[in-house]
Structure formats: C-alpha cells, structure tokens
C-alpha positions as a Markdown table, in Angstrom:
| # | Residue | x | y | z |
|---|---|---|---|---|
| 1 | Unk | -56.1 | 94.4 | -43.8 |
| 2 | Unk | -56.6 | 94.3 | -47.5 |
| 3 | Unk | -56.2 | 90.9 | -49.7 |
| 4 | Unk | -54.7 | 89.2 | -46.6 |
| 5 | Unk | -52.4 | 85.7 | -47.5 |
| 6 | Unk | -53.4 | 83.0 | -45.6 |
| 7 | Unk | -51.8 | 79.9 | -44.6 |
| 8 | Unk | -53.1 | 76.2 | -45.6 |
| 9 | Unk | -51.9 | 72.8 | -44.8 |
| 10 | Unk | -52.6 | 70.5 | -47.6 |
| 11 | Unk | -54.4 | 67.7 | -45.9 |
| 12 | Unk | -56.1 | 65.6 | -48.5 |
| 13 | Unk | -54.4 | 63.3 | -51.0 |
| 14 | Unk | -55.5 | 65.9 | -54.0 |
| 15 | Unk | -53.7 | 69.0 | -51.6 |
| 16 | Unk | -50.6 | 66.9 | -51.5 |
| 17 | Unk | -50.9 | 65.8 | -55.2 |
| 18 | Unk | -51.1 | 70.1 | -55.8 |
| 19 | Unk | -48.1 | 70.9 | -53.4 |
| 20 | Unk | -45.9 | 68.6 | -55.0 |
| 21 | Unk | -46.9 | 69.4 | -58.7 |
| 22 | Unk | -46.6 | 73.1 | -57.7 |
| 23 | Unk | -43.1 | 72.0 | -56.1 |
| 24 | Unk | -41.5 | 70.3 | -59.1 |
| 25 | Unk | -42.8 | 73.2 | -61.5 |
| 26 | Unk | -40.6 | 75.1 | -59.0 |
| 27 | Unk | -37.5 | 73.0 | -59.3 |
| 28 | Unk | -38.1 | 73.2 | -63.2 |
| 29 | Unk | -38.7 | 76.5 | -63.5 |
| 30 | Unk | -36.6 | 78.3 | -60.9 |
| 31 | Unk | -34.0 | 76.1 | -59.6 |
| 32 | Unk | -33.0 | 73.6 | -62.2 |
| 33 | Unk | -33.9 | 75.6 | -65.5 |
| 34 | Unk | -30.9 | 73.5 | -67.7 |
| 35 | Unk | -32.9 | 70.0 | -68.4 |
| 36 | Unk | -29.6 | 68.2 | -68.5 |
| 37 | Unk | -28.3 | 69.6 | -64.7 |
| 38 | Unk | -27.6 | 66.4 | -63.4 |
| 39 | Unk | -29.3 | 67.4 | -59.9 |
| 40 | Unk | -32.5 | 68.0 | -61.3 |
| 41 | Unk | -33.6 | 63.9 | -61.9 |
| 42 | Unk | -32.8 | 63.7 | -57.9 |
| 43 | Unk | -35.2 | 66.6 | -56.9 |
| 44 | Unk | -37.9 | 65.7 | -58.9 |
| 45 | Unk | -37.8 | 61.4 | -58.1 |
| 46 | Unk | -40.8 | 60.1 | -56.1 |
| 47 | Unk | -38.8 | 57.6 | -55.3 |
| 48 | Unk | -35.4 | 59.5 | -53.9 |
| 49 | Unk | -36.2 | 63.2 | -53.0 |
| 50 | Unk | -39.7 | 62.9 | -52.4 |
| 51 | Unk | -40.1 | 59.6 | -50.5 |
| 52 | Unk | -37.3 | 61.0 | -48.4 |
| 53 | Unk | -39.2 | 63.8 | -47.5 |
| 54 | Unk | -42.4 | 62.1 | -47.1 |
| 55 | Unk | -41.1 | 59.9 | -44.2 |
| 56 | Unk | -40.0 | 63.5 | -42.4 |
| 57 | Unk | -43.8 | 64.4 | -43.0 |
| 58 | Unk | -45.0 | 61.2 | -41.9 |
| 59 | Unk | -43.0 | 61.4 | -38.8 |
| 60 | Unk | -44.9 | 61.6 | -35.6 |
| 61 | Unk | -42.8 | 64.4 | -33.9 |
| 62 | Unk | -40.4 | 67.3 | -35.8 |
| 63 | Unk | -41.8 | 66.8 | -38.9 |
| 64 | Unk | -42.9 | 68.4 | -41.9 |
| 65 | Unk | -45.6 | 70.2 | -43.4 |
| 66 | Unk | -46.4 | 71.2 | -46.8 |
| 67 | Unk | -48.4 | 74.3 | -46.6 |
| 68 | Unk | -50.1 | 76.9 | -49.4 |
| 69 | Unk | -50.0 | 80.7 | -49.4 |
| 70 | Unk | -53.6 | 81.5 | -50.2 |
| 71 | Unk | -55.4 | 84.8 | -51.4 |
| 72 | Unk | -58.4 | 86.2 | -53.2 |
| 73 | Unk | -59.6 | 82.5 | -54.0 |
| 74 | Unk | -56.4 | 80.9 | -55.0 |
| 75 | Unk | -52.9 | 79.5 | -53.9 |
| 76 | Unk | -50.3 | 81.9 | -54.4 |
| 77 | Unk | -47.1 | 79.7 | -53.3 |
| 78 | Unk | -46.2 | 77.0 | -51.3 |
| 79 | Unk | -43.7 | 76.4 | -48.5 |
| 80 | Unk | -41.9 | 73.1 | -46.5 |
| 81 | Unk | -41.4 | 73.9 | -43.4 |
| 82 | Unk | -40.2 | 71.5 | -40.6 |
| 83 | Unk | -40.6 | 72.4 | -36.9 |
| 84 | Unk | -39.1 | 70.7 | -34.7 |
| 85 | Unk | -41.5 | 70.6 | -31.1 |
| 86 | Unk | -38.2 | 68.5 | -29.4 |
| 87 | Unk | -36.3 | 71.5 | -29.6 |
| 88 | Unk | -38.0 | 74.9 | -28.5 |
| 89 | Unk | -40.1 | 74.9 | -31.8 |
| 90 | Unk | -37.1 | 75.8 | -34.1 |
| 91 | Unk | -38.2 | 75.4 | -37.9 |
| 92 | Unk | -36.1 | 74.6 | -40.9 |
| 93 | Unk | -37.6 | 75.7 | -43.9 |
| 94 | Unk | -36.8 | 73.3 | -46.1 |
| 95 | Unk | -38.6 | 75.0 | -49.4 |
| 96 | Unk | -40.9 | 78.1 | -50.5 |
| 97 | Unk | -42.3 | 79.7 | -53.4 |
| 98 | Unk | -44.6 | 83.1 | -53.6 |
C-alpha cells in the first residue's frame, strides 16, 4: 500500500500536550469559528472539558485514548476514541480530525 496512515497513541506528556493543542485548534477552527459562541470557553477549559475527559482517560477500564493519524513523517489528525472492554469492545468516538 502506498503512503499508508498509521495509528499512534500519544504516550508522553509532550504527545498529550500535541493532541490537545491540535484538539483546541480544532474546536477554534472547525467547530466553534464565532469567538463569542458561548460553548466555545467550555470546550476549550483545562479545567471543565478537559479535566473531565482526562479522568475517562485515566480510568483503569473503558477509557479513553487520544490517538494521531500519522503519514509520510507527520500527524495528519487526531481522534478520541473510548472503548469500552466491559461491554463487547463497543467504542464511542468521542472526537476526530483528518
């Protein structure tokens, strides 16, 4: 296969630092373009939106994972998956970006 994508978890404390950087660029750019929408402050909070989800990441079971879209040398997107193992493996995907 040509230019295959390929799927990274971001692991280190710099990889999570990228995800969520490349996750509020997201929210400014794609889903909260007006700077005065009044659900825009929420989504990009540490300390609301994001410290929510970092407790389903920390998690020990069904939790999530922030993972890159990689190809030819360089991320590409980003996704937030959760997968829940208690039930069959079903996964909610929470957020993604290509």
């Amino acid at each position: 296969m040509e230019n295959p994508i390929t799927i990274r978890e971001a692991v280190t404390e710099n990889d999570a630092a990228a995800f969520w950087e490349q996750l509020h660029m997201y929210f400014k750019r794609d889903i909260f373009p007006d700077p005065n929408d009044r659900n825009r402050e929420y989504f990009l909070s540490d300390s609301e939106y994001r410290a929510h989800v970092q407790k389903i990441h920390d998690r020990p079971e069904d939790r999530c994972f922030y993972l890159f879209f990689h190809r030819n040398g360089r991320d590409i997107g980003f996704a937030m998956p959760v997968i829940y193992t208690s039930e069959d493996g079903k996964c909610f995907v929470m957020e993604y970006c290509v």
